[in-house]
C-alpha positions in Angstrom: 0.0 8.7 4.4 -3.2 10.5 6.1 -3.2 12.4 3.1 -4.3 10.0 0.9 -7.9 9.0 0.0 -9.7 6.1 -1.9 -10.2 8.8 -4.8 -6.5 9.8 -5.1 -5.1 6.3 -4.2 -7.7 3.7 -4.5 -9.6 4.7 -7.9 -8.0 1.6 -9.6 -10.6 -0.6 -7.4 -13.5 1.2 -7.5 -15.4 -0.7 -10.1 -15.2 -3.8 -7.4 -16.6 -1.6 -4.6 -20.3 -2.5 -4.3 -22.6 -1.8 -1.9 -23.1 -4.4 0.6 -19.8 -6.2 0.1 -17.4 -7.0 3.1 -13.8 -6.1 2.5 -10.6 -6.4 3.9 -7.7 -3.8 4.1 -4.3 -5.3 4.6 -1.8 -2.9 5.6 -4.8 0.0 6.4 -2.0 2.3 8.0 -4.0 5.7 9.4 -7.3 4.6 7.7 -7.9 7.3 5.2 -8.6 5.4 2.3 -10.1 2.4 4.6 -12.9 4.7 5.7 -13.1 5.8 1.8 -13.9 2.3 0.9 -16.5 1.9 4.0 -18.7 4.9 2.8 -18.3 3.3 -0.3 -19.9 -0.4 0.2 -22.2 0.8 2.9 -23.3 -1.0 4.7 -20.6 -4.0 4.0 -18.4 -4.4 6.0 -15.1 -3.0 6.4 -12.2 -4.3 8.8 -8.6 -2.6 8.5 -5.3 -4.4 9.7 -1.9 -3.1 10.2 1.0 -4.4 12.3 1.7 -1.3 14.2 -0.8 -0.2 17.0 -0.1 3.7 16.5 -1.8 3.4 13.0 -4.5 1.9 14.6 -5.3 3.9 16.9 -5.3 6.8 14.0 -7.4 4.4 12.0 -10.4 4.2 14.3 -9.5 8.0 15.3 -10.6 9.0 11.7 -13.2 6.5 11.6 -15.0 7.9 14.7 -14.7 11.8 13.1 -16.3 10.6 10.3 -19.3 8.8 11.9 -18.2 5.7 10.2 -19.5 2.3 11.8 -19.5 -0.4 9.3 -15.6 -0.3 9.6 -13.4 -1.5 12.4 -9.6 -2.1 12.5 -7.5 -4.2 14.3 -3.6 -5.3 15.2 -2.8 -8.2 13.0 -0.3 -9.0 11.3 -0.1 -10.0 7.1 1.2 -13.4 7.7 -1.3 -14.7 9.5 -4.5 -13.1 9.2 -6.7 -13.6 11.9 -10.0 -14.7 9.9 -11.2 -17.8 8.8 -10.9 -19.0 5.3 -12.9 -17.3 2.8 -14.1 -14.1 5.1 -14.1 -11.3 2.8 -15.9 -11.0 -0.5 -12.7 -8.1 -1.7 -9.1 -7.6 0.3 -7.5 -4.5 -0.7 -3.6 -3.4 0.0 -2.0 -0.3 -1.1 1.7 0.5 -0.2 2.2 -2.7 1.6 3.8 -5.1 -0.5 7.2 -3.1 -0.8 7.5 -3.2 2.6 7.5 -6.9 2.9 10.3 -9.8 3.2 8.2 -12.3 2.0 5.3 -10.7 -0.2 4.6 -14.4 -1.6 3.4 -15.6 1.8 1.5 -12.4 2.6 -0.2 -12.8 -0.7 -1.2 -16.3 -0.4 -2.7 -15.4 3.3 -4.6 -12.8 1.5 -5.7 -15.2 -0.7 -6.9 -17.6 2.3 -9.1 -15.3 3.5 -10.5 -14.1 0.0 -14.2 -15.8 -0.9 -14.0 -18.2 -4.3 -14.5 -15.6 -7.3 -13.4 -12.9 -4.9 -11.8 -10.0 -5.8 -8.4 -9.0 -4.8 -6.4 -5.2 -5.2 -3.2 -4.5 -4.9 -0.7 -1.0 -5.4 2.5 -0.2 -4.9 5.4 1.7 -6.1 8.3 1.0 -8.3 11.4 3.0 -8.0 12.5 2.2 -11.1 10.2 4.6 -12.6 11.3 7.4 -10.3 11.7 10.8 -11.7 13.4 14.0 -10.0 14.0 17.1 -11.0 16.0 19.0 -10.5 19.0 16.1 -10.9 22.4 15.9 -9.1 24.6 13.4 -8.2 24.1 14.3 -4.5 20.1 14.0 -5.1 20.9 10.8 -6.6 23.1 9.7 -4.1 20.6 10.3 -1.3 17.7 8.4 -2.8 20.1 5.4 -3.3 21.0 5.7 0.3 16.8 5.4 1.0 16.7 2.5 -1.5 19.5 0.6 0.2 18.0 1.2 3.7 14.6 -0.4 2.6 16.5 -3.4 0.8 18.1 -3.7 4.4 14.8 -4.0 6.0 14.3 -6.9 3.7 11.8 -4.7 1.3 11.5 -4.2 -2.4 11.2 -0.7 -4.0 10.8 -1.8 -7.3 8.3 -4.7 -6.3 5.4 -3.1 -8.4 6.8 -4.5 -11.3 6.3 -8.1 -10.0 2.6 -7.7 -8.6 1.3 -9.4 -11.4 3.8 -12.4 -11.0 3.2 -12.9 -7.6 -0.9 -12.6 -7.7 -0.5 -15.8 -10.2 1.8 -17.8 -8.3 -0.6 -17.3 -5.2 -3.3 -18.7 -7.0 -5.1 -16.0 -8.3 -6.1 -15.5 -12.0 -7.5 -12.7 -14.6 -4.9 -10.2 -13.4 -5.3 -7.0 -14.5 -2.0 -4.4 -14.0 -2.1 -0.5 -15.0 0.2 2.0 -13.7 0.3 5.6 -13.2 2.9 8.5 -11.8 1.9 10.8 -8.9 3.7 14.0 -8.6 4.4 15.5 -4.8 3.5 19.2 -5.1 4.7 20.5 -2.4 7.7 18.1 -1.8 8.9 18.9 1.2 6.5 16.3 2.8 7.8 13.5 1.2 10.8 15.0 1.4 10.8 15.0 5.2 9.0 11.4 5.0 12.2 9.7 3.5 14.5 12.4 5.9 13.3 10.9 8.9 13.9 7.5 7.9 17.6 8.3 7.0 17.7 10.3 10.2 17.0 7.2 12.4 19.5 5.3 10.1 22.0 7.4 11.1 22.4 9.2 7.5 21.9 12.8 8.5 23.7 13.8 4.8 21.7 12.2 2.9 18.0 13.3 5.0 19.7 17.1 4.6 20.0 16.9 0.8 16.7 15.7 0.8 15.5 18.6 2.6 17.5 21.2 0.5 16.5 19.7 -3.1 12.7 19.6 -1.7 13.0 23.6 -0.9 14.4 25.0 -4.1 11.7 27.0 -6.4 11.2 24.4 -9.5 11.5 20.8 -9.3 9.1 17.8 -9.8 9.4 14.2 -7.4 7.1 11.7 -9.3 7.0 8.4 -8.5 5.8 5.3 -10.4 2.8 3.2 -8.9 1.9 -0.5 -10.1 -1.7 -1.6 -9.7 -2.8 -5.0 -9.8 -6.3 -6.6 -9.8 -7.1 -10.4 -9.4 -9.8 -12.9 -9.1 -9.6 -16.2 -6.8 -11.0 -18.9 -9.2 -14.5 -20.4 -8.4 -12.3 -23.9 -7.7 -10.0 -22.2 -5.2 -6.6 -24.6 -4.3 -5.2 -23.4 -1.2 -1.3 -22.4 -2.1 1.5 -22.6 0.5 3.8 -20.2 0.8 
């Protein structure tokens, strides 16, 4: 995830990045493309959440290299944002929503804290899309497993296709979806990413296959990503989750 930058993953909001506009990044994980954004809208400001202090700590780790100080991050958690109504002038969240049990409620917090006429961005994957080559039945096999172990942490892997549905039932309106396929070259990084997941799950077979298939001399992972961009309506309604 430190990898990626507001060119590579962000470029679908860029046209909403203005200078001087305050932002904020839901889900910021190690900060790479939150600091992107902050050199960006200089001097808006930036502030990046993310539920797990270890990211955090990263976050403001890269900041600090980069001599960035109109961006700040902070523990907080999706659900219940810790700003007041109407904060932030942009909210941006990239490879959050498939994480998420409830991505309606975190969506309509995000909304909460998004200024009327405010504009909101939103990526993530959809597995349905996913291509691999080589294929095998063991290949296939192991990626199920990885699917079925994020559907038991109450996530969606195919949630990108619904972004757009969601964004409207939150409130927002003039939604806006593309999508686009990025191709690991090397794999063995994402490879190892979704190993160490089935490792802690216990699924030691399905991590080694992924190791294996990500080591042989021609092959292609590429996986589909869903963008979404919103607007909150001048006559904002407040919507429940």
């Amino acid at each position: 995830m430190a990898r990626r930058t507001l060119a590579s993953h962000g470029a679908f909001f860029m046209p909403h990045l203005q200078l001087g506009v305050s932002l904020l990044d839901c889900g910021c994980g190690p900060g790479s493309i939150t600091v992107g954004i902050a050199a960006r809208i200089d001097p808006g400001e930036v502030i990046g959440v993310d539920f797990a202090p270890a990211q955090i700590a990263r976050a403001r780790q890269v900041a600090a290299r980069d001599g960035r100080r109109n961006v700040r991050f902070e523990t907080g958690n999706v659900y219940s944002l810790p700003f007041e109504s109407g904060r932030f002038e942009r909210v941006f969240s990239h490879a959050l929503i498939e994480h998420l049990a409830d991505p309606q409620r975190a969506l309509c917090e995000m909304y909460r804290v998004l200024a009327p006429e405010g504009v909101i961005g939103v990526c993530s994957p959809d597995w349905g899309g996913f291509l691999l080559s080589p294929p095998s039945p063991a290949l296939s096999r192991a990626v199920g497993a990885y699917m079925a172990l994020q559907s038991g942490n109450r996530g969606n892997v195919q949630v990108g296709r619904n972004l757009g549905l969601y964004l409207a039932e939150a409130g927002f309106d003039a939604v806006q979806l593309s999508a686009r396929y990025e191709c690991y070259d090397p794999r063995e990084p994402i490879a190892e990413y979704l190993g160490q997941q089935l490792d802690e799950a216990g699924d030691a077979a399905s991590a080694s296959v992924l190791r294996d298939w990500s080591k042989e001399k021609s092959g292609m992972f590429a996986q589909a990503w869903v963008s979404a961009v919103a607007r909150k309506p001048q006559a904002a309604i407040l919507r429940h989750p």
